[in-house]
C-alpha positions as CSV (number, residue, x, y, z in Angstrom):
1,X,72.1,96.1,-24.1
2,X,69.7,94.0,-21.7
3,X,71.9,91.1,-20.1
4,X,69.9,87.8,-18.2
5,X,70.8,86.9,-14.9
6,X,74.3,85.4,-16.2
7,X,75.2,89.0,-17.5
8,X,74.8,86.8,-21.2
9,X,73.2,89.7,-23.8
10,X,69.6,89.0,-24.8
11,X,68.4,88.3,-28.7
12,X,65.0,89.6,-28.6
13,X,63.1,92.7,-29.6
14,X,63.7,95.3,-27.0
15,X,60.2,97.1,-25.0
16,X,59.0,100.5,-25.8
17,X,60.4,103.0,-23.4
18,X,57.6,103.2,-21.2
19,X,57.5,99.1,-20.7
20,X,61.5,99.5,-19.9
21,X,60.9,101.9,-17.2
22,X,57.6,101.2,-15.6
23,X,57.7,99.0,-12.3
24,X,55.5,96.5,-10.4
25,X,53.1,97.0,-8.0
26,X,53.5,94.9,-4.4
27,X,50.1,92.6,-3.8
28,X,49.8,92.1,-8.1
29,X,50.5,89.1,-10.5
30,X,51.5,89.8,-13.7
31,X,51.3,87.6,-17.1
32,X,54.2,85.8,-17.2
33,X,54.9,86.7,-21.1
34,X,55.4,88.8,-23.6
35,X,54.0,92.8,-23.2
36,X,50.5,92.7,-25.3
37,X,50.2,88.6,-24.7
38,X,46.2,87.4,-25.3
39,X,44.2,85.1,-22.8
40,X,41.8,82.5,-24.0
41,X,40.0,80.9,-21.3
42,X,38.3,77.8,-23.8
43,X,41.1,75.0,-24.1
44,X,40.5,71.6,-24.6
45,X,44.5,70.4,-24.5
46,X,45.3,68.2,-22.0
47,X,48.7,68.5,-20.0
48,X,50.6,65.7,-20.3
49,X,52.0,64.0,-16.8
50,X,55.5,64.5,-16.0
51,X,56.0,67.1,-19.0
52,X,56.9,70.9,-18.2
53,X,55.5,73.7,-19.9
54,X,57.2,76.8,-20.5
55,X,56.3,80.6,-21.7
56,X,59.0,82.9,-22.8
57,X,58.1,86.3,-21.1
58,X,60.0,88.8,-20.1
59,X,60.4,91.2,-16.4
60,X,60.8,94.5,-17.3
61,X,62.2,96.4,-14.1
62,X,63.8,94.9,-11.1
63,X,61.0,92.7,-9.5
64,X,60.8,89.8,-5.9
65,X,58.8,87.5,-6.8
66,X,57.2,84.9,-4.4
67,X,55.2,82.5,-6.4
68,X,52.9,81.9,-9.5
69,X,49.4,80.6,-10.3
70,X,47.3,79.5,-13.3
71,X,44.1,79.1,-14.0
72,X,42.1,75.9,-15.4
73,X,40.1,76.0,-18.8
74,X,36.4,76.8,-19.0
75,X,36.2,72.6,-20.3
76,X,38.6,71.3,-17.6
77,X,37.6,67.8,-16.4
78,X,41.0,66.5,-14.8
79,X,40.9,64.4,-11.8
80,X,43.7,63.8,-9.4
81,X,46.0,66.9,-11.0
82,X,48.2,68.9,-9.1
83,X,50.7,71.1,-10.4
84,X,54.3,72.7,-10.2
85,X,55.9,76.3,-10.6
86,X,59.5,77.4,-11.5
87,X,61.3,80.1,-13.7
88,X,64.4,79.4,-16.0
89,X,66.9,81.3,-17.2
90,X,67.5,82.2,-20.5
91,X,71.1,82.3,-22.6
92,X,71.4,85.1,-25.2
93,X,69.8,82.8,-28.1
94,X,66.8,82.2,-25.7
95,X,67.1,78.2,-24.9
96,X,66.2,77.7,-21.6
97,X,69.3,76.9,-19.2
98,X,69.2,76.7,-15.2
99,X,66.5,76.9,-12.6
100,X,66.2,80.3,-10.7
101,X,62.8,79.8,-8.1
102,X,60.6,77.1,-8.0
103,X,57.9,75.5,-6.2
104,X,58.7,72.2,-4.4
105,X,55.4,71.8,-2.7
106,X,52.9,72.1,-5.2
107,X,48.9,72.3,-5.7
108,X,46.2,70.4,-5.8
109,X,43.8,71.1,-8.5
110,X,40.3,70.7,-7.6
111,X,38.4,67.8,-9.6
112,X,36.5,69.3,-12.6
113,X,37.2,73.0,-11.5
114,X,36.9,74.9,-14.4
115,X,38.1,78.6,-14.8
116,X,39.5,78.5,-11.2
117,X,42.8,79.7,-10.2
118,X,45.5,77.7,-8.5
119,X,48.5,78.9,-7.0
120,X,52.1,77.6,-5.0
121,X,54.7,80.3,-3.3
122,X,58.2,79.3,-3.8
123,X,60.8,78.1,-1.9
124,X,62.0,81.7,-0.9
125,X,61.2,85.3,-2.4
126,X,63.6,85.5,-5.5
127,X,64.5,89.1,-7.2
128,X,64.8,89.0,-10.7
129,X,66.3,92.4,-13.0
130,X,65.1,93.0,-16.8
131,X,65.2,90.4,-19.1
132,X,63.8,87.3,-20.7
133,X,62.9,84.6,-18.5
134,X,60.6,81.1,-18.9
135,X,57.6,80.7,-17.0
136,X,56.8,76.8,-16.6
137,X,54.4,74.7,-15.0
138,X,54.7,70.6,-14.7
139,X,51.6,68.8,-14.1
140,X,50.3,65.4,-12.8
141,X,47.5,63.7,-12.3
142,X,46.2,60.2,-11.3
143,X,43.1,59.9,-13.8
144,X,43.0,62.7,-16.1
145,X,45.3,65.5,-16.8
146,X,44.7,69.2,-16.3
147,X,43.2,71.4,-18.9
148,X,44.3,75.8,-18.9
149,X,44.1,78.8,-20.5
150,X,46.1,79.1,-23.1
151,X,47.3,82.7,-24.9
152,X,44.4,83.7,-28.0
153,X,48.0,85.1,-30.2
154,X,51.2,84.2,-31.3
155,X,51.5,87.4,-32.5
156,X,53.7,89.2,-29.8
157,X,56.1,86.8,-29.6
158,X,56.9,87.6,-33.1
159,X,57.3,91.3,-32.2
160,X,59.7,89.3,-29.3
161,X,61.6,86.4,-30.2
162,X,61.5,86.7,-33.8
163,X,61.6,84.4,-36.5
164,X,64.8,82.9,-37.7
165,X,64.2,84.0,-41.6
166,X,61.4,86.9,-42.8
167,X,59.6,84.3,-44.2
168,X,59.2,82.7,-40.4
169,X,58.6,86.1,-39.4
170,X,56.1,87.0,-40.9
171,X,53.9,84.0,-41.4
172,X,54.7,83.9,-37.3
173,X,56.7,80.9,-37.6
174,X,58.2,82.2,-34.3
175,X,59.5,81.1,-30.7
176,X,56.9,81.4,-28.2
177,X,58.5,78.7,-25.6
178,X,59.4,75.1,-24.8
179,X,58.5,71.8,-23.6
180,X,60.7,69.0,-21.5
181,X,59.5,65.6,-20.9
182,X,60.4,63.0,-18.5
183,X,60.6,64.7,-15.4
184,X,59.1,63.3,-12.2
185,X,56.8,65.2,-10.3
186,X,57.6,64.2,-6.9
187,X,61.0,65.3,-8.0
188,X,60.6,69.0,-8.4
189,X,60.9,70.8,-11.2
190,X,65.2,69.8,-12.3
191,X,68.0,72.4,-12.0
192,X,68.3,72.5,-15.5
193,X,65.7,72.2,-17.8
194,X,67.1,70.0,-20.2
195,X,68.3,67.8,-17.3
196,X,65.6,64.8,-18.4
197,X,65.2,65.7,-21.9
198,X,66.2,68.4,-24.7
199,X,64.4,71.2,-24.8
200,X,61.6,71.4,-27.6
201,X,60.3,74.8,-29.1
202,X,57.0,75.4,-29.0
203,X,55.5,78.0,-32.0
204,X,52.1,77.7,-30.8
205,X,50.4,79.3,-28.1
206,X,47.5,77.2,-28.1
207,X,49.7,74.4,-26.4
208,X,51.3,77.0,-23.8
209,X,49.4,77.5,-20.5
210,X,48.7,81.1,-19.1
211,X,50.8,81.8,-16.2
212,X,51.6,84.4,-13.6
213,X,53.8,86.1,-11.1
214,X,52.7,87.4,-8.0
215,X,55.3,90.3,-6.6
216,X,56.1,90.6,-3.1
């Protein structure tokens, strides 16, 4: 049985064999989502200040990780955004529960860059073994918010997080990840993330934001 960083057993559907055993590749970012997860680049949802997002993905061998990046929608238009990285644990009913790396200086998104990439290293490299994990961004801006790719699918997180009757199942009711409001910005992302706000599941990709890892 697959335990999260708090030796707490995870609730999800397990890898194929060859995902379990394959590892990563120093110098690459990977997806931070579900194995098979789809990338749109056309998104026209606006980030709300102050509010993080976060992907449930999971790490699939032992992995140092040193930062993340995104990447802004073909349509972006925001003005004054920056943004914010960090990864959360997960207990064994997959709510998000305590900070694990983050990004405390964060970046600057260029005004009206569209389907550019921004990245921020963290604090310090962080290892991370198997398991489930959630990948978030918090955003600000000063005029108008950022816009970025979003995942094309929901359908992999129903092979993932499952649904919590058949009917959710299979109409991919399903957990894909989470949102937390009022946190500040200049604060950092919090060492829990329900410390501002409860946690509220998100069973839409469209209003997730692509994310990714980049390994040391």
């Amino acid at each position: 049985m697959l335990r999260n960083t708090a030796g707490s057993p995870l609730a999800f559907g397990l890898p194929s064999t060859a995902q379990a055993t394959s590892s990563y590749v120093s110098g690459r970012s990977y997806l931070g989502a579900v194995p098979a997860a789809n990338v749109t680049v056309t998104n026209a949802n606006t980030l709300v200040n102050d509010t993080m997002y976060g992907v449930v993905g999971y790490i699939n061998a032992p992995v140092t990780i040193s930062g993340m990046s995104t990447r802004t929608s073909s349509s972006n238009a925001s003005v004054g955004a920056a943004l914010k990285f960090a990864i959360y644990a997960l207990n064994s009913s997959l709510a998000p529960t305590s900070l694990l790396a983050s990004t405390t200086t964060g970046v600057s998104v260029t005004d009206l860059a569209t389907s550019t990439v921004f990245g921020a290293t963290f604090s310090s490299n962080v290892t991370f073994q198997p398991g489930a994990y959630l990948f978030t961004v918090l955003p600000t801006a000063v005029t108008t918010g950022v816009q970025l790719c979003t995942y094309s699918s929901i359908a992999p997180w129903g092979s993932f997080t499952g649904g919590s009757s058949a009917s959710n199942a299979l109409s991919l009711n399903v957990l894909c990840g989470y949102t937390s409001t009022g946190n500040t910005y200049a604060s950092n992302p919090p060492a829990t993330f329900t410390a501002n706000s409860a946690a509220t599941a998100v069973i839409s990709v469209a209003n997730l934001p692509t994310l990714s890892f980049l390994v040391v």
